[in-house]
C-alpha positions as CSV (number, residue, x, y, z in Angstrom):
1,X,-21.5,13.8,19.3
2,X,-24.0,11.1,20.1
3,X,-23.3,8.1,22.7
4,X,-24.6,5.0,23.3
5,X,-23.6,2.5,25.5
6,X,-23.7,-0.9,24.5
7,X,-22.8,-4.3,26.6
8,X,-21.9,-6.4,23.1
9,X,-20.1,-9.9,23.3
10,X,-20.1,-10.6,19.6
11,X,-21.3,-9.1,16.2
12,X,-23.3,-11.4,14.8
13,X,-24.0,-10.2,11.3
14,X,-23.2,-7.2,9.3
15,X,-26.0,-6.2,6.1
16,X,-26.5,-3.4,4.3
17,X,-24.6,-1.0,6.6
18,X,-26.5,-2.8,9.5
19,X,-24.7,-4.0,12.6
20,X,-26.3,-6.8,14.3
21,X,-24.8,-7.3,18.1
22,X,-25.7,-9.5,21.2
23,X,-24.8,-8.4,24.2
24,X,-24.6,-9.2,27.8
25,X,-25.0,-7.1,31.1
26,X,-21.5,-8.1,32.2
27,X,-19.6,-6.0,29.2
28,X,-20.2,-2.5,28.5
29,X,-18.9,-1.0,25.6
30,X,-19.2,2.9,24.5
31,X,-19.6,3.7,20.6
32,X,-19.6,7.0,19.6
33,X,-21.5,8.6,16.2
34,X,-21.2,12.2,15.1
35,X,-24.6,11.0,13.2
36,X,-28.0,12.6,14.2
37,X,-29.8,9.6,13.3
38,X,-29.5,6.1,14.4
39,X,-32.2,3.4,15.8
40,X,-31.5,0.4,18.3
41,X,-33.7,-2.0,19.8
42,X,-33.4,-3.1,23.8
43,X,-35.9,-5.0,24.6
44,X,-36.8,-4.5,28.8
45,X,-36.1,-7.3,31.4
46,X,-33.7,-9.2,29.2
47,X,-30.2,-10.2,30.0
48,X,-29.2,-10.9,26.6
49,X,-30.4,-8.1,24.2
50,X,-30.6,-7.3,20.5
51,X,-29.0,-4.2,19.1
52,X,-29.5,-2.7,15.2
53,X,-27.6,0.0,14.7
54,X,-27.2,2.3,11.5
55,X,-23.5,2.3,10.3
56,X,-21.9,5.5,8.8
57,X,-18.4,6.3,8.9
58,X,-17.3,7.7,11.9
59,X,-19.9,5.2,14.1
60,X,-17.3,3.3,15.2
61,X,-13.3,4.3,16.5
62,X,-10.8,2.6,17.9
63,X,-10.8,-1.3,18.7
64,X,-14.5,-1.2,18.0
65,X,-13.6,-0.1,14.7
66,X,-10.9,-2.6,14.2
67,X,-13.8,-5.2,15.6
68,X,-16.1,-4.6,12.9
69,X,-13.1,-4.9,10.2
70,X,-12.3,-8.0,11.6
71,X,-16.0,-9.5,11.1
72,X,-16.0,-8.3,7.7
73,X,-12.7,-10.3,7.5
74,X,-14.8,-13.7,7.8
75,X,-17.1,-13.6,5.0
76,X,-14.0,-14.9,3.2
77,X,-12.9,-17.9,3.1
78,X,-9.2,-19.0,2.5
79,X,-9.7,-22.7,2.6
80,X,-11.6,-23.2,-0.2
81,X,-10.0,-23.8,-3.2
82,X,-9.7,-21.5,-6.3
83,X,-12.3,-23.2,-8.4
84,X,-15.0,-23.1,-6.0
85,X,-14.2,-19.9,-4.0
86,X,-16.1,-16.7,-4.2
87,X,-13.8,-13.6,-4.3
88,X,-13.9,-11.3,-0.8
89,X,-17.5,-9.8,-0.4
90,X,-17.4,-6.1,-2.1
91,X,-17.8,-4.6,2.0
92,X,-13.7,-5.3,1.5
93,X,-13.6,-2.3,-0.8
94,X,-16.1,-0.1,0.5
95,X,-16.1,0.3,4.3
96,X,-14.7,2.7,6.0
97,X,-13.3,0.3,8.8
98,X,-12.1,-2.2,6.7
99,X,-9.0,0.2,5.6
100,X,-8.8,1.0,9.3
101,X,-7.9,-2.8,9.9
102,X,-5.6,-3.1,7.0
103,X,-3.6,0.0,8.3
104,X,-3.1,-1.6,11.4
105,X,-2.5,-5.0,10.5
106,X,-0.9,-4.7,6.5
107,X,0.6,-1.2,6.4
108,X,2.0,-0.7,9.8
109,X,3.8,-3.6,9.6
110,X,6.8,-5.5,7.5
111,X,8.9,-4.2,5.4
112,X,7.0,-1.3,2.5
113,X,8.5,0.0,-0.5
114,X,8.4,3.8,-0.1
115,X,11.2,5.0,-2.7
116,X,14.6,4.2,-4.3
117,X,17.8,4.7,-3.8
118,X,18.5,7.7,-6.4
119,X,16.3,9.9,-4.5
120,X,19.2,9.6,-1.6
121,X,21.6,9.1,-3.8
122,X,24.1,11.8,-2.7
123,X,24.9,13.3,1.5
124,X,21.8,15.1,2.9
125,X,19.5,14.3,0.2
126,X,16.0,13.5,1.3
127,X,12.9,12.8,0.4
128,X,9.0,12.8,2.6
129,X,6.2,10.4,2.4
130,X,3.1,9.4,4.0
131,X,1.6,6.2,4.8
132,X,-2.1,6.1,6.4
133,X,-1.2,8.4,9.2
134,X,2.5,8.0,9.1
135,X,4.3,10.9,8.3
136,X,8.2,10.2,7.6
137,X,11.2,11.8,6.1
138,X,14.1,9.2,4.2
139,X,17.7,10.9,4.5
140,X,20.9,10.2,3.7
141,X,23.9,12.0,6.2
142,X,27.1,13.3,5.7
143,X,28.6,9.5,7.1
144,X,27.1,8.5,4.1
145,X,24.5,6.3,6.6
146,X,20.7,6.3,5.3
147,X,18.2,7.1,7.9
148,X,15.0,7.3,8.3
149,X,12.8,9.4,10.9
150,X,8.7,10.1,11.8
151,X,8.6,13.3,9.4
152,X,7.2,14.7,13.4
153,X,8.9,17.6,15.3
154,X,8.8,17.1,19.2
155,X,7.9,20.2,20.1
156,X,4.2,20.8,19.0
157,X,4.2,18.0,16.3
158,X,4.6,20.1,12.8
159,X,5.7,18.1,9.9
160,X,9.6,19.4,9.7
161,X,10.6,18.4,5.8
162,X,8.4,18.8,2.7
163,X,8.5,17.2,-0.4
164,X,12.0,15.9,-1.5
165,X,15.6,17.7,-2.1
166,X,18.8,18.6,0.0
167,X,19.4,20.1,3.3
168,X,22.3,20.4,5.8
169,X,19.6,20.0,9.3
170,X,15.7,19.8,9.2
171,X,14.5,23.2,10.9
172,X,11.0,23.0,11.8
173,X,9.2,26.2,10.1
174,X,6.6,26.3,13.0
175,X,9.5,27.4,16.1
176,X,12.9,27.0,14.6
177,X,13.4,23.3,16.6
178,X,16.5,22.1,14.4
179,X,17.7,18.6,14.0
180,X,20.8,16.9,12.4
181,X,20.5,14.6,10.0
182,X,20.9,11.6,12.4
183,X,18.0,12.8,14.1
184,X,19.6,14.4,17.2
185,X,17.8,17.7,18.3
186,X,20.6,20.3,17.8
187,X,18.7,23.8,18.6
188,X,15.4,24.6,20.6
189,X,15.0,28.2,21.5
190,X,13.6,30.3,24.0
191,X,13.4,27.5,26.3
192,X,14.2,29.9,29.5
193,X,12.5,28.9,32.3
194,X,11.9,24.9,31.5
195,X,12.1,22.1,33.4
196,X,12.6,18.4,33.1
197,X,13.7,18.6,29.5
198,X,16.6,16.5,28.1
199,X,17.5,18.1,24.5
200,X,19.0,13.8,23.9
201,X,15.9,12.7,24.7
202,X,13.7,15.0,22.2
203,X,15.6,13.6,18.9
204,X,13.2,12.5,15.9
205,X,11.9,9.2,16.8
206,X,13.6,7.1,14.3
207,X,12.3,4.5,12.0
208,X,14.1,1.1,10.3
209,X,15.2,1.7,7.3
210,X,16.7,-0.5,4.3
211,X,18.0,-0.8,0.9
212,X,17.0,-3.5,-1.4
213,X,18.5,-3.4,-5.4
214,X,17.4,0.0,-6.1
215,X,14.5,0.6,-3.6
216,X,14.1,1.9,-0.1
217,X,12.2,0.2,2.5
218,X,10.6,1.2,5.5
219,X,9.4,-0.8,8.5
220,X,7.1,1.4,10.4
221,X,5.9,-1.1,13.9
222,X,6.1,0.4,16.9
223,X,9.0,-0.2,19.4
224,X,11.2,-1.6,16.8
225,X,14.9,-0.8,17.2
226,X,16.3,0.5,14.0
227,X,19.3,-1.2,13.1
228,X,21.3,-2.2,9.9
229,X,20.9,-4.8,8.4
230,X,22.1,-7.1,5.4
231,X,20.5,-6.8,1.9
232,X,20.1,-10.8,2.0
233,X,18.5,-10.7,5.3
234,X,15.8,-7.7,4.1
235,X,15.3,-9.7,1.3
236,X,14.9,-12.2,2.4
237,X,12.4,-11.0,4.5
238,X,10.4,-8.9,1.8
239,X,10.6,-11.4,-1.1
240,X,10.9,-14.6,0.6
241,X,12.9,-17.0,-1.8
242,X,11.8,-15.4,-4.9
243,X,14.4,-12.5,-4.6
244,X,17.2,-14.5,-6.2
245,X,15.0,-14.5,-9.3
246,X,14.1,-11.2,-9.0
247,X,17.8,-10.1,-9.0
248,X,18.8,-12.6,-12.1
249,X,16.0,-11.2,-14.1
250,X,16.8,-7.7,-14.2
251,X,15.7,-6.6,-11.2
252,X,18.4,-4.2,-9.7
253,X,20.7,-1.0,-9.5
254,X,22.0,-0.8,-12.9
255,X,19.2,0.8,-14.3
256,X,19.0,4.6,-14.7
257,X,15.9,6.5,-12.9
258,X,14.5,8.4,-15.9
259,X,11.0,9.8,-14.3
260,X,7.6,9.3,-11.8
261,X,4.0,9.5,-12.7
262,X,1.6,9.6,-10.1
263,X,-2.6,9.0,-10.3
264,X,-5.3,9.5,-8.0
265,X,-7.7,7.0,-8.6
266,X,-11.2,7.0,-7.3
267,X,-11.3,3.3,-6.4
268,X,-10.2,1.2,-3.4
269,X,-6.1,0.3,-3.5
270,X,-6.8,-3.6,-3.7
271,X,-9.1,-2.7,-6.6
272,X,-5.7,-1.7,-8.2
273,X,-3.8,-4.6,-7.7
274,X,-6.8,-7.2,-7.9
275,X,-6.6,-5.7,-11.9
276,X,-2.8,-6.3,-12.1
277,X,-3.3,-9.8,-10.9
278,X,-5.9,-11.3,-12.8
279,X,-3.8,-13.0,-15.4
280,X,-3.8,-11.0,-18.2
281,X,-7.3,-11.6,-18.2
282,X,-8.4,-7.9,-19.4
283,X,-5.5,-7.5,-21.9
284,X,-7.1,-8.1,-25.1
285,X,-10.6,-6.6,-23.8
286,X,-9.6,-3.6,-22.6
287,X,-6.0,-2.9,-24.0
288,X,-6.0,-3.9,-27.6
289,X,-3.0,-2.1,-28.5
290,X,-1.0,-3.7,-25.7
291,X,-2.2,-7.2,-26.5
292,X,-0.9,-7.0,-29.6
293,X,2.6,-7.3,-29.1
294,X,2.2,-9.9,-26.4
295,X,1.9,-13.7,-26.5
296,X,-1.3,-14.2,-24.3
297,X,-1.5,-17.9,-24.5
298,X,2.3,-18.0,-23.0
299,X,1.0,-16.3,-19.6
300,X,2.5,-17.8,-16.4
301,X,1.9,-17.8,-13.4
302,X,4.6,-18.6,-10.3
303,X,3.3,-17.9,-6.4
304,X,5.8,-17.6,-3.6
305,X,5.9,-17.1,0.1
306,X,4.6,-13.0,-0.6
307,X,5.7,-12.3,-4.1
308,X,3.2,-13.4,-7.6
309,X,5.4,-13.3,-11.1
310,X,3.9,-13.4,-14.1
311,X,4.9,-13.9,-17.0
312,X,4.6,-13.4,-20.9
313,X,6.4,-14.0,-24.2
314,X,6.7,-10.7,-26.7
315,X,4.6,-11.7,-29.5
316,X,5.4,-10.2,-33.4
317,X,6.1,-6.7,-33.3
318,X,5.4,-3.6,-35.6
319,X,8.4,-2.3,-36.1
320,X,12.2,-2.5,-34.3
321,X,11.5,-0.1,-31.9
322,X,8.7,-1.7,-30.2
323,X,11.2,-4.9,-30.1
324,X,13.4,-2.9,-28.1
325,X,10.9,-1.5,-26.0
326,X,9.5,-5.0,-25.0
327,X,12.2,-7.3,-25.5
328,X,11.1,-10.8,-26.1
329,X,9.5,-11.3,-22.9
330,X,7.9,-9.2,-19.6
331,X,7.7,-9.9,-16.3
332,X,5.1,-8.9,-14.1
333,X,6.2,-9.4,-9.7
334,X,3.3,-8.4,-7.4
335,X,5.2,-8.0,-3.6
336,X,2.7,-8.3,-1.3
337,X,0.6,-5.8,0.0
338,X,1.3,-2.5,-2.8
339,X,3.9,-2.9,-5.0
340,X,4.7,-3.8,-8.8
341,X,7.8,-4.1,-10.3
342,X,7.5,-4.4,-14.4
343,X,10.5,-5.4,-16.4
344,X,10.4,-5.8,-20.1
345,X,13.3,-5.0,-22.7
346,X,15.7,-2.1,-21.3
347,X,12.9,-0.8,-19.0
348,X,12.0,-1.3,-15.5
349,X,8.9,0.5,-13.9
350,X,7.6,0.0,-10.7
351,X,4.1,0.8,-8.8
352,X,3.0,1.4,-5.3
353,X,0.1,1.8,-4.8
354,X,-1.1,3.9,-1.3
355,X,-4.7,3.8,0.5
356,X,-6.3,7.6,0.3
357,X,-9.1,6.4,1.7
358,X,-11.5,3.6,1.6
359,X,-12.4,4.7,-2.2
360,X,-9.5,6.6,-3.2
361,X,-5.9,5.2,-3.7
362,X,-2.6,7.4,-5.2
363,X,-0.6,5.1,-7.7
364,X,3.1,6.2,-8.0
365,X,4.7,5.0,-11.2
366,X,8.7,5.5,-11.5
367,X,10.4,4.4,-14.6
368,X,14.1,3.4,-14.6
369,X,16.1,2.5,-18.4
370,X,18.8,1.0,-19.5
371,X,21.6,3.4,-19.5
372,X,22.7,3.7,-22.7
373,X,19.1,4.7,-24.2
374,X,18.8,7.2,-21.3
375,X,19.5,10.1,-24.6
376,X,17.2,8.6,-26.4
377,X,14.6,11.1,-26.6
378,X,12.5,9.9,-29.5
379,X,12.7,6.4,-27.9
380,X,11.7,7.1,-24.0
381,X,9.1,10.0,-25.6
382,X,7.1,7.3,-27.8
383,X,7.8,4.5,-25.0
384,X,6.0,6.7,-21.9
385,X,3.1,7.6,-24.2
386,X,2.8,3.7,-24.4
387,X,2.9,3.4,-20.9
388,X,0.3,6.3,-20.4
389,X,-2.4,4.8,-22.7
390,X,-2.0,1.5,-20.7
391,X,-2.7,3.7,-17.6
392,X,-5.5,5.6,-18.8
393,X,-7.4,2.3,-19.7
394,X,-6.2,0.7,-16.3
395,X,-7.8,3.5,-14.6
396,X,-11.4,4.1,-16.3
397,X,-11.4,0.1,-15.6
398,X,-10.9,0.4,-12.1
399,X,-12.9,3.2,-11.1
400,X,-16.0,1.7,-13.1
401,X,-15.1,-1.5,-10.9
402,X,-15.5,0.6,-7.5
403,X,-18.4,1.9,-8.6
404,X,-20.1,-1.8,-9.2
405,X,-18.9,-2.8,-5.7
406,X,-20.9,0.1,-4.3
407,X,-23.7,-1.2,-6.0
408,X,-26.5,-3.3,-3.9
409,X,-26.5,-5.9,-6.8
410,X,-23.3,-7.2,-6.1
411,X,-21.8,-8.6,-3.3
412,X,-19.1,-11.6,-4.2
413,X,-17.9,-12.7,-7.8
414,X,-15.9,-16.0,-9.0
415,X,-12.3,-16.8,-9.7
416,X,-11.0,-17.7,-13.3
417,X,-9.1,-20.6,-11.6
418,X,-6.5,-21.2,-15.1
419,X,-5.4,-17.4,-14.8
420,X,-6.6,-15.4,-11.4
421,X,-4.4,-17.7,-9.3
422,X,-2.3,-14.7,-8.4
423,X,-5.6,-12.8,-7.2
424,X,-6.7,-15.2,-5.2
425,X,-3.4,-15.4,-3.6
426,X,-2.9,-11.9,-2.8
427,X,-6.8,-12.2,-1.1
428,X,-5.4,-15.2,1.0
429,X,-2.7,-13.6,2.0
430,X,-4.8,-10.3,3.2
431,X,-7.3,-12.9,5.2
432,X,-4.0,-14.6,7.4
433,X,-2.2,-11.5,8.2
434,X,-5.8,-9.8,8.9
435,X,-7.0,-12.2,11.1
436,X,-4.2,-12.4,13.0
């Protein structure tokens, strides 16, 4: 591990995976880099000095890291309107310590989508996830009361529940640590000898949970009290005033889960959603077969507080079934920062869409149908094959995308002001909550 101090008051500019820094002899700073290679330059008898150093991905931790992200954070520009913006500069997408930023400032906090309600459906069902570096387990007890826990045991910090199903206590498989499904630590063995130790105060640390129409939500800040709350107030909070018309246009509990898809994708997350937001724009290009049962001169656009819905009108159709597939229109709700919800005909689908890394992103697609085609096997067979074309073509897209951001002949690109507007909102919104 190589160290250098530094005494830096600002970064001044950031090119080509070059970090430019004046400093001052008051500050000092230490940045760490597991690289063998790196140059500076200092020149002698000078109070205010000049620093290059080379950037690779584990040069800078910590608030220096979040530092750097927030620079980057700059070279976009909020204020300027759609038609003479440039989109974020491609260093959004592929550094390192941009994601790092976005954890902390995004992920960590709010209200995230992490499941739905079938999954808990029944007492002491459960189900895991993993956020960045949150690790937490969803649960629902024999009270009937959901809760929701850092998937962490307190004793040497193994992960206590895997994947999803039914249990009467979590029993860590590393030393037999058990806890109730409230999160109480009930057992801790061969403890003889120990002092100091209060078996109340080594429970799970819990996390707030909540229930909106069918999904789960998690709020993962630190030091927040978890405590219930009303479905109007969480929705309020996580849809802003566009959850009335979520809930009046199909979006709720009466639909049937049927299944869940999930990709790995070798692209940044927002390359994902910057592609679901752009309008329609790549429909007829890149998904012909889609395009042609849609109206793509009726798309709409309709931006709230944290929420983008488009829209579309079903154009003419093959044959009955794909009418009752599509309906006669779709409806397309972006909720700010990952997730999709897609309702067209009798089907709902949603998407969330979770960082990997800064170049890799898993997309978890659950589908939920009407409940009296839920026997319909010919119907939801030919219907998901749809669905997986549409996929397919999404992701070739979007990992050709990441690939051109990497690329030195690209750094920003335009706005289609009559169709990105959704695009351009989601960006604005990532620039406020990232600079603050």
């Amino acid at each position: 591990m190589a160290t250098m101090n530094l005494k830096p008051t600002t970064i001044t500019s950031f090119h080509h995976n070059y970090l430019y820094l004046s400093s001052s002899s008051s500050q000092t700073t230490t940045l760490s880099s597991s690289i063998s290679k790196y140059k500076y330059k200092c020149p002698n008898n000078q109070r205010h000095r000049s620093f290059l150093v080379r950037i690779s991905s584990s040069l800078l931790h910590g608030n220096n890291e979040l530092l750097f992200g927030r620079k980057l954070v700059d070279e976009f520009d909020p204020k300027i309107p759609i038609e003479k913006a440039l989109t974020p500069p491609s260093s959004w997408y592929t550094h390192p310590s941009f994601l790092s930023l976005e954890l902390d400032r995004l992920f960590y906090r709010g209200w995230q989508a992490v499941g739905y309600t079938e999954q808990i459906k029944d007492a002491r069902d459960y189900f895991t996830g993993r956020l960045g570096n949150v690790e937490y387990v969803v649960c629902r007890d024999d009270n009937g009361e959901v809760n929701a826990f850092h998937n962490v045991c307190r004793h040497h910090a193994s992960l206590i529940a895997f994947e999803s199903g039914k249990k009467l206590c979590f029993v860590c498989p590393y030393h037999g640590w058990t806890y109730g499904l409230d999160g109480a630590l009930l057992k801790a063995t061969r403890l003889t000898g120990i002092k100091n130790f209060n078996m109340n105060e080594f429970g799970l640390v819990p996390l707030k949970v909540a229930i909106w129409g069918p999904f789960v939500l998690l709020n993962l800040e630190k030091d927040v009290v978890p405590q219930p709350e009303s479905d109007n107030i969480v929705g309020n909070e996580w849809l802003g005033s566009s959850s009335e018309i979520l809930s009046t246009n199909g979006v709720d509990s009466s639909l049937s889960y049927l299944c869940r898809r999930e990709y790995t994708i070798e692209c940044n997350w927002k390359v994902f959603c910057d592609n679901y937001l752009d309008g329609g724009y790549h429909v007829p290009y890149a998904h012909k077969g889609l395009a042609s049962g849609l109206k793509l001169d009726s798309y709409s656009t309709t931006i709230f507080e944290k929420v983008s819905i488009q829209g579309c009108d079903v154009g003419q159709v093959g044959s009955q079934d794909d009418y009752d597939r599509l309906g006669s229109n779709a409806l397309y709700a972006f909720v700010y920062p990952n997730f999709m919800i897609n309702r067209y005909g009798p089907w709902m689908d949603t998407n969330l869409v979770l960082p990997l890394g800064h170049r890799k992103c898993l997309v978890i697609f659950d589908y939920f149908l009407d409940a009296s085609l839920k026997d319909d096997q010919a119907f939801i067979e030919n219907s998901l094959k749809d669905s997986e074309k549409v996929q397919m073509e999404d992701i070739k897209l979007c990992e050709a995308v990441q690939r051109g951001l990497e690329s030195p002949a690209y750094c920003s690109g335009r706005y289609a002001p009559s169709v990105e507007k959704a695009m351009h909102h989601f960006h604005c919104l990532l620039y406020e909550n990232l600079i603050n």
